[in-house]
VMD Tcl script that draws the C-alpha trace (Angstrom):
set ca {
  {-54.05 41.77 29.52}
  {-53.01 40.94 32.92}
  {-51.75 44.03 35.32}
  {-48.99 42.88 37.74}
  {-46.55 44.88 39.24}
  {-43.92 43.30 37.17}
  {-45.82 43.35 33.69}
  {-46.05 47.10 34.68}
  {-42.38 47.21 35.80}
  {-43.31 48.54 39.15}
  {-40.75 46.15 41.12}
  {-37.90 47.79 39.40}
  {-38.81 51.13 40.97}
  {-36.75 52.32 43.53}
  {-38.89 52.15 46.95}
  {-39.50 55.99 47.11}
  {-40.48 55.93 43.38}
  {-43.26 53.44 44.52}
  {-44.30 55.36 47.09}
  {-44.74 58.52 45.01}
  {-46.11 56.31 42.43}
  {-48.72 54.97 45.58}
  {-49.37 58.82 46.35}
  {-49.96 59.55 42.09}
  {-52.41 56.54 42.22}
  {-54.30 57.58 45.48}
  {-54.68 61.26 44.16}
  {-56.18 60.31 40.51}
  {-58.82 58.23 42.65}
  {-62.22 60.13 42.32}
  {-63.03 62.27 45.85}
  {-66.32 60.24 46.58}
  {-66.77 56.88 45.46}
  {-70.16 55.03 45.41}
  {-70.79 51.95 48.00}
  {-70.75 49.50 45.57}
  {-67.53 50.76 44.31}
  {-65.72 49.87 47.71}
  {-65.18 45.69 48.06}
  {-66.75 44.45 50.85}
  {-63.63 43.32 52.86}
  {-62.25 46.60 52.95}
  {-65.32 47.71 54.99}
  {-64.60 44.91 57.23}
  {-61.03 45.51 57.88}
  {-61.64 49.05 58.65}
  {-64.39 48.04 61.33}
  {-61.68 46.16 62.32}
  {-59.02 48.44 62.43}
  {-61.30 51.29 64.17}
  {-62.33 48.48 67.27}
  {-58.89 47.75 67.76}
  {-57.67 51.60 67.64}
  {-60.34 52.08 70.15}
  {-59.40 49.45 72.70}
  {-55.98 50.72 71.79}
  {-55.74 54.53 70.91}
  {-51.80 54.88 71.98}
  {-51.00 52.36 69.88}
  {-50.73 54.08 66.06}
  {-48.51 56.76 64.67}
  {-50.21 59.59 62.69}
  {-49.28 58.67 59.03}
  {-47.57 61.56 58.35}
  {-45.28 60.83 61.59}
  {-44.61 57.33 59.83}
  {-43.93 58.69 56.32}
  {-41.78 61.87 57.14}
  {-38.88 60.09 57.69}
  {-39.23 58.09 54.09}
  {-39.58 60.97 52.56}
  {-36.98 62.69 54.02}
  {-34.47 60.15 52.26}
  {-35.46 60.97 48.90}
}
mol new
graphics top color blue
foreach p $ca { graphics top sphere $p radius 0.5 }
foreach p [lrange $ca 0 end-1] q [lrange $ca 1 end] { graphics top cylinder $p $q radius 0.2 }
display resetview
C-alpha cells in the first residue's frame, strides 16, 4: 500500500487540523532515535541551517513566535 497524503485523506483537512495532526505525529515519535534511524540529508540540512543561523542569528523567529498566531485562529 502506498501512503500519500491523499490516499490518507490528509489534503481534505482543514490547515489547523494538519497542523495538530503534524504536532500528533511529532509527539508519537520515540524521544531518542538511533543514528541510523535519521536519513542522511536531514543531518546535512541542519548543518546547514545552524551555519547560516550563525552568520545570521537575527534572522529566525522562535517557533513558538511563528505558530502562536496559527493557533490562535483555531
Amino acid at each position: 500500500m502506498s501512503v500519500s497524503i491523499e490516499s490518507l485523506g490528509i489534503d481534505q483537512l482543514s490547515v489547523g487540523d494538519r497542523l495538530n495532526l503534524i504536532e500528533q505525529i511529532w509527539e508519537s515519535l520515540p524521544r531518542q532515535l538511533s543514528p541510523q534511524d535519521i536519513p542522511e540529508w536531514h543531518l546535512a540540512e541542519l548543518t546547514n541551517r545552524r551555519a547560516a543561523a550563525e552568520r545570521e542569528p537575527g534572522l529566525g523567529k522562535p517557533f513558538r513566535e511563528v505558530i502562536a498566531p496559527l493557533e490562535a485562529g483555531k
